[in-house]
C-alpha positions in Angstrom: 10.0 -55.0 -34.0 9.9 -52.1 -36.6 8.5 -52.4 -39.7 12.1 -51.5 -40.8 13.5 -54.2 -38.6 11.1 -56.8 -40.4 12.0 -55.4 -44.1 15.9 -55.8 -43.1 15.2 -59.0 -41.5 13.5 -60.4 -44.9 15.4 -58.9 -47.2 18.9 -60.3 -45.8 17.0 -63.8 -45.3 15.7 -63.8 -49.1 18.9 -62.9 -50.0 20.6 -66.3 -48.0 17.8 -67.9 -49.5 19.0 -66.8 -53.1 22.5 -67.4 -52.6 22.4 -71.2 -51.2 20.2 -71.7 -54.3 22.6 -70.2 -56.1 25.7 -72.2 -55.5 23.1 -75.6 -55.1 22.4 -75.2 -59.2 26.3 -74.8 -59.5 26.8 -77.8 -58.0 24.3 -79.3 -60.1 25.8 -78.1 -63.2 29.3 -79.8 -62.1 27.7 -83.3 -62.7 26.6 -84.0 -59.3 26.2 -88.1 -58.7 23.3 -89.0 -59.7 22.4 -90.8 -56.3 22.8 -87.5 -54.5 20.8 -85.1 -57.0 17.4 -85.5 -55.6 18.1 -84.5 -52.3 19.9 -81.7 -53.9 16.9 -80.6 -55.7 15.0 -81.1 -52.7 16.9 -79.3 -50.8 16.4 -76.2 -53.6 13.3 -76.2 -53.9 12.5 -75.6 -49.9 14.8 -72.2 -50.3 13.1 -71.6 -53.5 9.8 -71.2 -50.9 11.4 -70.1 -48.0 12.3 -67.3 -50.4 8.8 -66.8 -52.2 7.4 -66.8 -48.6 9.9 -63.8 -47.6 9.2 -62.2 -50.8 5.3 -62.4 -50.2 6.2 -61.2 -46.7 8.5 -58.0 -47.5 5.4 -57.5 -49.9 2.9 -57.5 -47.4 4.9 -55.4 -45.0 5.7 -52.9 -48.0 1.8 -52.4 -48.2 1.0 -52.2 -44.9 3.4 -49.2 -44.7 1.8 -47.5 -47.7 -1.8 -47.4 -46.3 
């Protein structure tokens, strides 16, 4: 694979990543039972890293590319 490929790749995963975080913190502002919540948050915060860990990726790939 390309290191265009991978940068594609990331960048339209980090972008899933952003939207499902996205419409989980509208759900949470629409008073989301309190019994289902945590797993809610849960759920955010593992696309919150899958994201930071694409991000950190794209950034590595980026820099590679520059040398």
């Amino acid at each position: 694979m390309t290191d265009r490929d991978q940068v594609d790749n990331l960048a339209h995963d980090i972008r899933n990543y952003l939207y499902i975080m996205q419409s989980g913190l509208m759900v949470l502002e629409n008073d989301v039972p309190a019994d289902e919540r945590g797993e809610l948050i849960s759920i955010l915060k593992q696309e919150l890293e899958k994201a930071q860990s694409g991000l950190n990726d794209l950034i590595a790939i980026t820099r590679h590319s520059l040398d």
